[in-house]
C-alpha positions as CSV (number, residue, x, y, z in Angstrom):
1,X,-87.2,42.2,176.1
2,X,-84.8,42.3,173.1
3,X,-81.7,39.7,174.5
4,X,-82.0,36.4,173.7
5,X,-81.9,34.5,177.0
6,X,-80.8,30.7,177.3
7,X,-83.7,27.9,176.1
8,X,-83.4,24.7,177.5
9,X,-86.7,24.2,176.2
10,X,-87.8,20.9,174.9
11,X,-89.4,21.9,171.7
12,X,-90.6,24.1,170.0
13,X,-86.8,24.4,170.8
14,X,-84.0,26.8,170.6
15,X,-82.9,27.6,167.1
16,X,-79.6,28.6,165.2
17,X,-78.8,32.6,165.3
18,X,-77.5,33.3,161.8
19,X,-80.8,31.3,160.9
20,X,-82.9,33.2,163.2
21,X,-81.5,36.5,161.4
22,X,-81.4,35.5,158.2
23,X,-84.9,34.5,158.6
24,X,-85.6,38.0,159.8
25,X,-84.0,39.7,157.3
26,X,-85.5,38.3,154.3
27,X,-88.9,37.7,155.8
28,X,-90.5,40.7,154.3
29,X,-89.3,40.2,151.0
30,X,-86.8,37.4,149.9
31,X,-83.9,38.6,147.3
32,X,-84.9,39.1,143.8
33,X,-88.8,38.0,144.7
34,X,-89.8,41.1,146.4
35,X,-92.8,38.5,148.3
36,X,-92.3,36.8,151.5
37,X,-91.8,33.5,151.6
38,X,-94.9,33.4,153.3
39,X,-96.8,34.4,150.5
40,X,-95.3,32.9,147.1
41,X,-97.1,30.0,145.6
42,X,-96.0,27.0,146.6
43,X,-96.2,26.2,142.9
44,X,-93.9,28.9,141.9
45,X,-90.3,27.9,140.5
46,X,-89.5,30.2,143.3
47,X,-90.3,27.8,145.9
48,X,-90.0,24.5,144.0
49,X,-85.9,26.1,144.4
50,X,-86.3,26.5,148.0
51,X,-87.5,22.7,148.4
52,X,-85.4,20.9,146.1
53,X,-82.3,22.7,147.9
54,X,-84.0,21.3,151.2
55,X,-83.8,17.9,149.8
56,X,-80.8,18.1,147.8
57,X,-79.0,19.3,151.0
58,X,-80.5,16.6,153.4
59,X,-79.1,14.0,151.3
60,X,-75.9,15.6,151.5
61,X,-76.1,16.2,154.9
62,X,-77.4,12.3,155.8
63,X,-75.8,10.6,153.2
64,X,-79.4,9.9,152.2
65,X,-78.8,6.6,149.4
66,X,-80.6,7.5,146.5
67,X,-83.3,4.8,146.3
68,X,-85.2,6.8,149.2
69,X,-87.5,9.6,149.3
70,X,-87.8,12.6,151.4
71,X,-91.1,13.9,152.2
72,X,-91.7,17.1,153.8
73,X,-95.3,16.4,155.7
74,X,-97.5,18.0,158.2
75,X,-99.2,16.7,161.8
76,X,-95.9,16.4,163.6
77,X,-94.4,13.0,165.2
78,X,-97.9,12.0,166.3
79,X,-99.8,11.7,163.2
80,X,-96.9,9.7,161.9
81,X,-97.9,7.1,165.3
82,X,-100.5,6.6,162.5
83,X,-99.2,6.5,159.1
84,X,-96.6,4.4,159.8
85,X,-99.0,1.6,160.4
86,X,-101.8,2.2,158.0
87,X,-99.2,2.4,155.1
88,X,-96.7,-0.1,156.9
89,X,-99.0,-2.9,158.5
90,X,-100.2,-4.6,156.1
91,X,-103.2,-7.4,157.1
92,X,-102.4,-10.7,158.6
93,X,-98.8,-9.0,160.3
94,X,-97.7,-7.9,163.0
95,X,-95.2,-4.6,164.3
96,X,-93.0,-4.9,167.1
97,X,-92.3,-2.0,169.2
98,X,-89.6,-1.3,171.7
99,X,-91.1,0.4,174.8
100,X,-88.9,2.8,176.1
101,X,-90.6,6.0,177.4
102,X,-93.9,7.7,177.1
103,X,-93.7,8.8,173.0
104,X,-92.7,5.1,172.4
105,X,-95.9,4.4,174.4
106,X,-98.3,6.6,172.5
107,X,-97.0,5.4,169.2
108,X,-97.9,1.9,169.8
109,X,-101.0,2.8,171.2
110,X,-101.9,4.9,167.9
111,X,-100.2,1.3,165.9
112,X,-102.6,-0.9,167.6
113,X,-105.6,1.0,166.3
114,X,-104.6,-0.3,162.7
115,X,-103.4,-3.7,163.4
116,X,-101.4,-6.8,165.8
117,X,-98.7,-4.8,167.6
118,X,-96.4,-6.9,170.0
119,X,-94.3,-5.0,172.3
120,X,-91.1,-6.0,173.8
121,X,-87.9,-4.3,175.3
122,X,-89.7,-2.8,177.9
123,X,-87.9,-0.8,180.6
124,X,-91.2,0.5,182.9
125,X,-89.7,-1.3,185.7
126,X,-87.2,0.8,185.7
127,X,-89.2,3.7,185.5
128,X,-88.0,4.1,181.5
129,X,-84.4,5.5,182.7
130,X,-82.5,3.0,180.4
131,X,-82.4,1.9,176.6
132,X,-83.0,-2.1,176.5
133,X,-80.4,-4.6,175.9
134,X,-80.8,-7.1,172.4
135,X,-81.9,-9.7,174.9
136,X,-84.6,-7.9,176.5
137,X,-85.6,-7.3,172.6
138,X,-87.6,-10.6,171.5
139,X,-88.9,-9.8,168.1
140,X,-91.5,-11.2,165.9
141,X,-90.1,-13.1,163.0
142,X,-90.9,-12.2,159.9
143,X,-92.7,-8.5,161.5
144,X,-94.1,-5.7,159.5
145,X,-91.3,-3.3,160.6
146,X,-89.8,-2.7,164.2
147,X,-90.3,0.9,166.1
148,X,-87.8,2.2,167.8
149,X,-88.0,6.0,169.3
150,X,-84.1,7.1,169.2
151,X,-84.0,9.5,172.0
152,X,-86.6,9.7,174.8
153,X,-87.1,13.0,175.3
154,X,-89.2,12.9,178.4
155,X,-86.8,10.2,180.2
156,X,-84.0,11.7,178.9
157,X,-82.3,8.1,177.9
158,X,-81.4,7.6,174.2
159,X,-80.4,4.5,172.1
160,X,-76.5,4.7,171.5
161,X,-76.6,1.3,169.2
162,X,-79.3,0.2,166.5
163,X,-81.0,-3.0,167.4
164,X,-80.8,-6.3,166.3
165,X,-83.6,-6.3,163.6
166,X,-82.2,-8.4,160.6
167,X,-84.0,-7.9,157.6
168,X,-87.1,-6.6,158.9
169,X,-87.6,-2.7,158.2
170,X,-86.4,-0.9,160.8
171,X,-89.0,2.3,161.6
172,X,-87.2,5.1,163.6
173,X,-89.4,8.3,165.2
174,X,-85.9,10.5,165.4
175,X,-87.8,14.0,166.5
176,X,-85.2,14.5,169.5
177,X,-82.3,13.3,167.6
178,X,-82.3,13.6,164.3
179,X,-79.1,15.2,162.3
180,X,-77.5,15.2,166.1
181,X,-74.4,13.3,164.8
182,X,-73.9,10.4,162.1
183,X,-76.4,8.1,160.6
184,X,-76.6,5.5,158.1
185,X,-79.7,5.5,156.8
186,X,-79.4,2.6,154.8
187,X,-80.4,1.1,158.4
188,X,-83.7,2.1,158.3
189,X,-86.6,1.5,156.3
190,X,-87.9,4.5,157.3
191,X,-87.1,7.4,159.9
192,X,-89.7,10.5,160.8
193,X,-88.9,13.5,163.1
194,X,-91.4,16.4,163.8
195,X,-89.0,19.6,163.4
196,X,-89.3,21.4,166.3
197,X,-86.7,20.0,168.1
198,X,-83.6,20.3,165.8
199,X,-84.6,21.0,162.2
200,X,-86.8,24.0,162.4
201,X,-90.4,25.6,163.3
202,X,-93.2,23.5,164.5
203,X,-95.7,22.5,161.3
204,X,-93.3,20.4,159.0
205,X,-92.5,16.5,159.7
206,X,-89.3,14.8,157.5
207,X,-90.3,11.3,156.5
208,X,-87.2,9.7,154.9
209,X,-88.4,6.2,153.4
210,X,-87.3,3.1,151.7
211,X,-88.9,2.9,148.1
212,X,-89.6,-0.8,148.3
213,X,-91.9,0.0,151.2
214,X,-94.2,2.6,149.5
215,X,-95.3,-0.2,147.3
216,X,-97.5,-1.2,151.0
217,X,-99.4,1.9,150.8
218,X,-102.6,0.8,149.7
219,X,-104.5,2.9,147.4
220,X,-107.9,2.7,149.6
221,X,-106.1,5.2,152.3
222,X,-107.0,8.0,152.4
223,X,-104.9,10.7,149.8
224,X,-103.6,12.9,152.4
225,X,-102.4,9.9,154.5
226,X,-100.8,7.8,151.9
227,X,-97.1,7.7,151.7
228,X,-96.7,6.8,148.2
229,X,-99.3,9.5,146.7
230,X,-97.3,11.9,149.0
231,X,-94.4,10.8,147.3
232,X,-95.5,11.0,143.9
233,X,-95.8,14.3,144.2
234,X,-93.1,15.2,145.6
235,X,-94.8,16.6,148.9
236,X,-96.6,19.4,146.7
237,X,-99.7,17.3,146.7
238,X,-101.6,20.2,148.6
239,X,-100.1,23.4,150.0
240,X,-97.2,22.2,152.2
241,X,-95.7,23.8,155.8
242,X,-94.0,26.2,153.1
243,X,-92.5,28.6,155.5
244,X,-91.2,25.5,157.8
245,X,-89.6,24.0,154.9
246,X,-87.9,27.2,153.9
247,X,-86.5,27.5,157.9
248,X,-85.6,23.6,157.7
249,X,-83.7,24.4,154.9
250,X,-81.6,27.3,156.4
251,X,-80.9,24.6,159.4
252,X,-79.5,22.0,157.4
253,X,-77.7,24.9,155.4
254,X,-76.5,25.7,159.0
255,X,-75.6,22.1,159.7
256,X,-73.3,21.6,156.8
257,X,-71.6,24.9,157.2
258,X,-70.6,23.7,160.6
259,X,-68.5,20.7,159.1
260,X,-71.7,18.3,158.8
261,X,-72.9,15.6,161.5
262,X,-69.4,14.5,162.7
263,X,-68.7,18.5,163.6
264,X,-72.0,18.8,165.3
265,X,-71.8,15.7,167.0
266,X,-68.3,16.3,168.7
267,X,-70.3,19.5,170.0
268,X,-72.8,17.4,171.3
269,X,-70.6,15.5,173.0
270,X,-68.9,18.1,175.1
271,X,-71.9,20.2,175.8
272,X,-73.8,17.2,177.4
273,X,-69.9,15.9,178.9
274,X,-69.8,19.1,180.6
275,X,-73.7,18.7,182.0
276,X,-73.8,15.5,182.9
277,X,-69.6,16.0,184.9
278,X,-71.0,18.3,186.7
279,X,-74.6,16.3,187.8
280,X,-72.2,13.5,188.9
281,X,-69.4,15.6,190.6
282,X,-71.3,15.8,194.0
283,X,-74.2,14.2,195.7
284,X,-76.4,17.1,195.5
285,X,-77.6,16.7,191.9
286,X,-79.6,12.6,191.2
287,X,-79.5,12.1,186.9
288,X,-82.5,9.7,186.6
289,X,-80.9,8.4,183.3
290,X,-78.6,5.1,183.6
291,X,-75.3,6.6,182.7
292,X,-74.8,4.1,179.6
293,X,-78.2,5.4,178.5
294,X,-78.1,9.4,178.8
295,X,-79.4,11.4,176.0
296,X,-77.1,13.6,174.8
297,X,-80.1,16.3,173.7
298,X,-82.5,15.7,176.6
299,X,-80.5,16.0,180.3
300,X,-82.8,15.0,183.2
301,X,-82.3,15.3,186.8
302,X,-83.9,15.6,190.2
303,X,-83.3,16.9,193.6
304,X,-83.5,15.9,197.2
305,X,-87.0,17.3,197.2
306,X,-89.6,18.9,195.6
307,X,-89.7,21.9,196.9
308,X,-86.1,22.3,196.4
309,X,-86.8,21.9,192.8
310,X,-89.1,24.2,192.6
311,X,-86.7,26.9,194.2
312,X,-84.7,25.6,191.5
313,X,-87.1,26.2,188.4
314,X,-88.3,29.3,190.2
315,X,-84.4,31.1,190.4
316,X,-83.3,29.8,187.2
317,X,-86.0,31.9,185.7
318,X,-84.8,34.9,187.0
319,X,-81.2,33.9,186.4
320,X,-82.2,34.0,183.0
321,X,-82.8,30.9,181.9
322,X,-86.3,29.1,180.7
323,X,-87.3,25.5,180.2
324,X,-85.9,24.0,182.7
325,X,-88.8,22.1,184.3
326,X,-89.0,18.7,184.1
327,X,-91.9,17.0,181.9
328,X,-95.5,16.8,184.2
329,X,-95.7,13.5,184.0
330,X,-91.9,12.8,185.6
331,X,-91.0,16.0,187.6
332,X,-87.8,17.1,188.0
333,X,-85.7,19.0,185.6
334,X,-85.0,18.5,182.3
335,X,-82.1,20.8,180.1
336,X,-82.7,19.9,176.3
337,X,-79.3,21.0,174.6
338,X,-79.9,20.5,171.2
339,X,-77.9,21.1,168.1
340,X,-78.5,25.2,168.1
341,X,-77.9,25.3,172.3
342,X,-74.8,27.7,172.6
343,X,-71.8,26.0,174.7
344,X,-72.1,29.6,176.5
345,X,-75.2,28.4,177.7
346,X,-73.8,25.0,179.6
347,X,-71.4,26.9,181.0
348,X,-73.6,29.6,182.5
349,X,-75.6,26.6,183.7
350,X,-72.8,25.4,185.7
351,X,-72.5,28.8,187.3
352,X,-76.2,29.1,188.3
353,X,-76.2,25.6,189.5
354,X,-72.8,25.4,191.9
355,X,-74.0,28.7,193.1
356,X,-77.6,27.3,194.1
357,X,-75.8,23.6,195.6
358,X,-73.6,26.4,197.8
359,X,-76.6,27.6,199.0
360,X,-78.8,24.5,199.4
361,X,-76.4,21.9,199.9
């Protein structure tokens, strides 16, 4: 097969074309190296370019302020369920974290391997289909920092406000979200996102953290795991995810090309406007998000029965579409449109899915 067929997959996710092929066309050699990129030094000057244009262009992208670091890391979202407590929770504190789908839930459980964890905004009882509100949010004064996961890309809900943290360090794993549309990151104390959802390949994880907060990184962790050594080095401590952070680059490249995060997030918008009209425009389709709560990256819905979805997964497939099935743990279906998903895709969506209500409804 040689035409690209439509990924709602939900990571190791679709990716930009003119990334994609300019990927492939320098991969054997880049211009004026004659070495793939997979094969210079990651101590060359070459490469030393490549990631300070990463950075340089994040910060552009994000507005990043310039009293934090970027850190281009390994061990995906999960391994950060750990270092963001063994470099964050310092001893005799406690981190609060808002429960609001199953990654939220593994990152505390990783948290509360290091230290107190006290976790609040829980929406279980509503089987996780809606973000908390500031009331249902009782923090800990004076906490270590306060987790929030942005978008839940399992549940398909997503935060559409910051909570109410005050001066405590707000920690954000962003992997579904991140660079979807604006963000202040002088918000945050620290945000982490694994790449394989909007930024790139699997292998690389952005940290972007507060300097004040590196000074908590005690010196007894271990090197690979510390925050501040990582950052001392500028992420060239050992051989980095060098061909991720070359593709990340290209992304963000992409990204401001577009017209930045207010041009991507008006497309967004009306790709996931256009989804979710036509979930609610009959009966036949259920969203299990709360509508003030719908991701705009991570579109879940179910039908009148299982077998019917099934049918559904099973003729999307040959309609030409993959990705569609729900997580295992919730059923369903699940379309993750994120930044790179074409808008040709939604609509062919559409097609398929009026087509299959005509014949099932």
């Amino acid at each position: 097969m040689t035409e690209r067929i439509f990924n709602f997959s939900s990571g190791p996710a679709v990716m930009p074309l003119p990334v994609l092929e300019q990927v492939q066309r320098d991969l054997v050699a880049l211009p004026g190296v004659g070495m793939s990129v997979m094969e210079i030094s990651h101590r060359s000057s070459t490469f030393e370019a490549i990631i300070a244009r990463a950075e340089a262009d994040i910060r552009t992208l994000a507005g990043v302020p310039d009293n934090y670091r970027i850190l281009f890391l390994q061990g995906g979202a999960s391994l950060q369920f750990s270092m963001v407590p063994m470099n964050l929770l310092t001893e005799g504190r406690t981190a609060d974290y808002l429960m609001t789908g199953t990654w939220a839930d593994k990152a505390a459980g990783e948290a509360r391997k290091v230290g107190a964890v006290h976790e609040t905004g829980s929406t279980a009882a509503d089987g996780f289909s809606r973000i908390p509100t500031d009331a249902e949010c009782e923090l800990t004064p004076a906490a270590a920092y306060v987790h929030m996961t942005s978008n839940n890309t399992i549940e398909g809900t997503e935060w559409h406000r910051l909570p109410a943290v005050g001066d405590v360090p707000l920690v954000c794993d962003a992997s579904s979200d991140i660079f979807s549309g604006p963000i202040d990151i002088a918000k945050y104390g620290l945000i982490y996102a694994g790449a394989q959802k909007n930024l790139g390949p699997s292998g690389v994880t952005l940290v972007i953290v507060r300097d004040d907060l590196l000074a908590r990184s005690a010196r007894t962790l271990p090197t690979m795991l510390n925050y501040a050594i990582q950052a001392e080095n500028r992420s060239l401590y050992n051989t980095p995810p060098a061909f991720g952070i070359y593709v990340l680059g290209l992304v963000v490249q992409w990204l401001l090309e577009l017209g930045g995060l207010p041009a991507i997030d008006a497309l967004n918008e009306r790709k996931a406007g256009r989804l979710y009209a036509e979930l609610d425009r009959t009966g036949f389709w259920r969203p299990t998000a709360q509508a003030d709560s719908r991701s705009l990256m991570n579109v879940t819905f179910r039908l009148a029965s299982e077998d019917l979805e099934k049918a559904f997964v099973k003729e999307s497939t040959v309609a030409g579409f993959d990705g569609l099935k729900g997580h295992r743990s919730v059923g369903g279906m699940r379309a993750s449109i994120y930044n790179a998903f074409p808008a040709e895709g939604i609509d062919r969506l559409i097609e398929f899915m009026r087509e299959f209500e005509r014949v099932n409804g």
